[in-house]
C-alpha positions, 0 to 999 in steps of 0.5 A, spaced: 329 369 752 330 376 749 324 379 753 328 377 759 335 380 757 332 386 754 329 386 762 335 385 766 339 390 761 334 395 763 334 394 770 342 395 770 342 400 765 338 404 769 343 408 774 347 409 768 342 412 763 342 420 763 350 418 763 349 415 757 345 420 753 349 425 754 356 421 752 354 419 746 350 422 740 346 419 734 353 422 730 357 417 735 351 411 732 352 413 725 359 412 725 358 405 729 354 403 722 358 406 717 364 400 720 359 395 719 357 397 712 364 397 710 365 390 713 359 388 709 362 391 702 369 387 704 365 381 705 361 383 697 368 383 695 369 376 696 364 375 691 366 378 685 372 375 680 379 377 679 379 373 673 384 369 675 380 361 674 383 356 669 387 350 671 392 348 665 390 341 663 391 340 656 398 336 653 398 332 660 396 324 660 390 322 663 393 320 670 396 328 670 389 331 669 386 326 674 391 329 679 391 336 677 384 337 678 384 332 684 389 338 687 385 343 684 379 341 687 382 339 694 384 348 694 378 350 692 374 345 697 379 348 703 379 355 700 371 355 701 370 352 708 375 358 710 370 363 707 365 360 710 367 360 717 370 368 715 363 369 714 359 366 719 363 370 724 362 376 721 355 375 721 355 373 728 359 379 730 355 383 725 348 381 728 350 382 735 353 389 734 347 391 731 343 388 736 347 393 741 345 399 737 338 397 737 338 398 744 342 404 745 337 407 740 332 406 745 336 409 749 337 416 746 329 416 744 324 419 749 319 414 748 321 408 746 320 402 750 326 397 752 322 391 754 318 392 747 324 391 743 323 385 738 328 380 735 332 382 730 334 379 724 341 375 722 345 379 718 344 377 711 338 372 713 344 367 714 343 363 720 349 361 724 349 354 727 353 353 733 357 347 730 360 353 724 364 356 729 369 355 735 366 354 742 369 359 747 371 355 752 377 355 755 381 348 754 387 345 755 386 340 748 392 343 744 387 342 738 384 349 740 389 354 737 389 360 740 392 367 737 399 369 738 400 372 745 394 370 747 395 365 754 400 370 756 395 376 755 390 371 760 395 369 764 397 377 765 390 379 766 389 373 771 396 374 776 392 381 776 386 379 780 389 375 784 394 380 787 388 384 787 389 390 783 382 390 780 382 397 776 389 394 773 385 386 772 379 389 768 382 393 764 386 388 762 381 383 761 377 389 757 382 390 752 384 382 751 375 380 750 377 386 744 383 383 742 380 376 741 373 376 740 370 368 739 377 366 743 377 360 748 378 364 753 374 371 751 368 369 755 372 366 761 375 374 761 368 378 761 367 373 767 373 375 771 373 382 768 365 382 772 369 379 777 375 384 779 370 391 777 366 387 783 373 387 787 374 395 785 367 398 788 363 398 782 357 393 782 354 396 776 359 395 772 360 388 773 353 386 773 353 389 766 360 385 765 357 379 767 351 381 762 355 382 757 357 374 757 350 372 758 348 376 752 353 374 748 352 367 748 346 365 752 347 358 750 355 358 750 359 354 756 359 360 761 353 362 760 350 359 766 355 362 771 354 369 768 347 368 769 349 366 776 353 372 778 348 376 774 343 375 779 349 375 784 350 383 783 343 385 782 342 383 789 347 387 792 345 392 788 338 392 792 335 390 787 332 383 790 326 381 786 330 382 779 335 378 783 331 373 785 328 372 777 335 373 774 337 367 780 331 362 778 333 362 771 339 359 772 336 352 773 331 353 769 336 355 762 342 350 765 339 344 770 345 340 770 350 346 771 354 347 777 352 354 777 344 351 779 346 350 787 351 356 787 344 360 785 339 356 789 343 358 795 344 366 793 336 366 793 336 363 800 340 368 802 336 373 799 329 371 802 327 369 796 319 366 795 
């Protein structure tokens, strides 16, 4: 999977490359890793003590003590499960953000060779299982909380596409996938972000957008509609054997997936073998 990732993102970085090597420094980088360091240090403070432990239970009957350190253990308990889903987050987040650095370090070296990236590691050696985190879908189950504001910066965003100002609608979904990351809707937004670019004349721009998504989450619940518009893209962009690739993969990452006959009708279009 990486080696298909790190192949599409090096076909769509391609047009863009001496623009990025100019607009961005090893300085710009250093600045990106000294955020993370400083987020692993608040996540080393968690670990240290404020001396503040101790349940009082002395001169309480035995029923009293039972109760105080039932509640106690029940604070604690609900304390540590929101340290734990804090945490994975920031690993996940963490592990992506270097990721990303690691790829736009290839960039900046003369002979460093995309495709030859390996896997990184997860950050700090946590794995991160699906089930720790909120799945980024969008839902109408009340019991998916959403940050204040958060469906009406959606709804904003969406009223935009639709009337068709598509400079406006993405920059609008840019700015909601940085205000809410791991939302329900965030990957729904890098989706419609791709989708109003293409609308402005930027197909580079989308393709990257849609790419985004998939790297993102490449098992997520849109992955397989970015995959698909992935390859959508690329085609328009000339490049049609990496289109029809991109294009094949859809059913075979996400066989029952509606995407699937969307991408399989994009490759007849295509003429592809």
């Amino acid at each position: 999977m990486r080696r298909f990732i790190c192949l599409v993102i090096a076909l769509v970085a391609m047009p863009v490359a001496v623009a990025a090597q100019s607009t961005e420094t090893l300085a710009d980088i250093r600045q990106e890793l000294s955020v993370l360091y400083v987020e692993v240090q608040k996540l080393n403070r968690e670990l240290s003590t404020t001396g503040g432990a101790g349940t009082a239970t002395g001169g309480q009957s035995l029923l009293d003590r039972v109760n105080t350190i039932e509640s106690e253990l029940a604070r604690l308990t609900a304390k540590t499960e929101e340290l734990e889903l804090r945490i994975a987050r920031v690993v996940k987040d963490g592990s992506n953000r270097i990721g990303d650095l690691e790829f736009r370090l290839c960039e900046l070296e003369a002979n460093c060779d995309i495709g030859q990236l390996s896997e990184g590691t997860t950050l700090g050696g946590v794995e991160v299982s699906e089930g720790a985190l909120p799945i980024t879908q969008p839902s109408d189950d009340p019991a998916v909380e959403m940050a204040v504001g958060e469906k009406a910066d959606f709804d904003r965003a969406e009223e935009a596409l639709a009337a068709g100002n598509w400079a406006e609608a993405a920059e609008m979904f840019a700015a909601f996938r940085a205000n809410y990351p791991g939302g329900p809707l965030t990957d729904q937004a890098g989706i419609m972000r791709g989708d109003a670019l293409e609308g402005a004349g930027d197909l580079t721009g989308a393709a990257r957008a849609y790419l985004d998504v998939f790297s993102a989450a490449p098992e997520g619940p849109m992955a397989a509609d970015a995959l698909y518009n992935l390859g959508r893209a690329l085609g328009q962009l000339g490049q049609t054997e990496e289109a029809c690739v991109t294009l094949s993969e859809v059913g075979v990452r996400f066989p029952g997936s509606d995407a699937v006959l969307e991408a399989q009708s994009a490759r007849q279009n295509l003429g592809c073998p």
